[in-house]
Every structure is written in structure tokens, then in C-alpha cells.
C-alpha positions as CSV (number, residue, x, y, z in Angstrom):
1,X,10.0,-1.5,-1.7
2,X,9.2,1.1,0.9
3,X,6.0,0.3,3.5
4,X,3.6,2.8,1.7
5,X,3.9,0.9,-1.7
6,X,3.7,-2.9,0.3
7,X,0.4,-1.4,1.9
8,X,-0.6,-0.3,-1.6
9,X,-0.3,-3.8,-3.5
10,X,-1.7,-5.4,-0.2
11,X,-5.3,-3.4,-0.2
12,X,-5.1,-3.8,-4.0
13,X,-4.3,-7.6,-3.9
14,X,-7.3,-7.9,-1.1
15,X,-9.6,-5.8,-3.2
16,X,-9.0,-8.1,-6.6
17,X,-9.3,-11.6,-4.3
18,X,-12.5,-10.5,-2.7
19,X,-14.1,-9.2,-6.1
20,X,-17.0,-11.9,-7.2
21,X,-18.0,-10.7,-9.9
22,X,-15.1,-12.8,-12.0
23,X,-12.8,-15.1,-10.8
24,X,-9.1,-13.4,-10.5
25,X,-6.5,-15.3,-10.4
26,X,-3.3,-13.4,-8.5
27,X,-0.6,-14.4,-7.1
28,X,1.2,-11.2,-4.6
29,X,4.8,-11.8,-6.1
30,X,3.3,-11.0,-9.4
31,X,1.3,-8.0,-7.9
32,X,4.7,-6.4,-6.3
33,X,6.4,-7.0,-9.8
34,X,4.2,-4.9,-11.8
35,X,3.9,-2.1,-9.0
36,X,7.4,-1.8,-8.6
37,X,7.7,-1.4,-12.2
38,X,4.9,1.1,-11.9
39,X,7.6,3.3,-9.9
40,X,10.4,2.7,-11.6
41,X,11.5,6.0,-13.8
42,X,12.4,5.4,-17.5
């Protein structure tokens, strides 16, 4: 994963655990998994 994508899924994943509203449950390894497969061509 290059550094522009890990700084994406990191201000994601700290935007989804501070939201209060509902409790998220996340886990990061998760979070790089489905961005990654975001980018990935078909």
C-alpha cells in the first residue's frame, strides 16, 4: 500500500472510532483490506 492510501484508511479509521452517534466496531486490518480492494482494478 503506498503512504497516500495508509493516510487515507488512517483519517477514515479515526473519523469512524470517534463518531458517537453509533457504536462502530473496526478493527484497521479490516479497514486496509477493503481499501486495498477498493484500488485493485478488475
Amino acid at each position: 500500500m503506498t503512504s497516500k492510501s495508509e493516510h487515507l484508511v488512517d483519517l477514515i479509521f479515526k473519523k469512524l472510532k470517534n463518531y458517537k452517534n453509533k457504536k462502530i466496531f473496526l478493527e484497521k486490518e479490516n479497514l486496509d483490506k477493503f481499501v486495498i480492494s477498493l484500488f485493485k482494478e478488475n
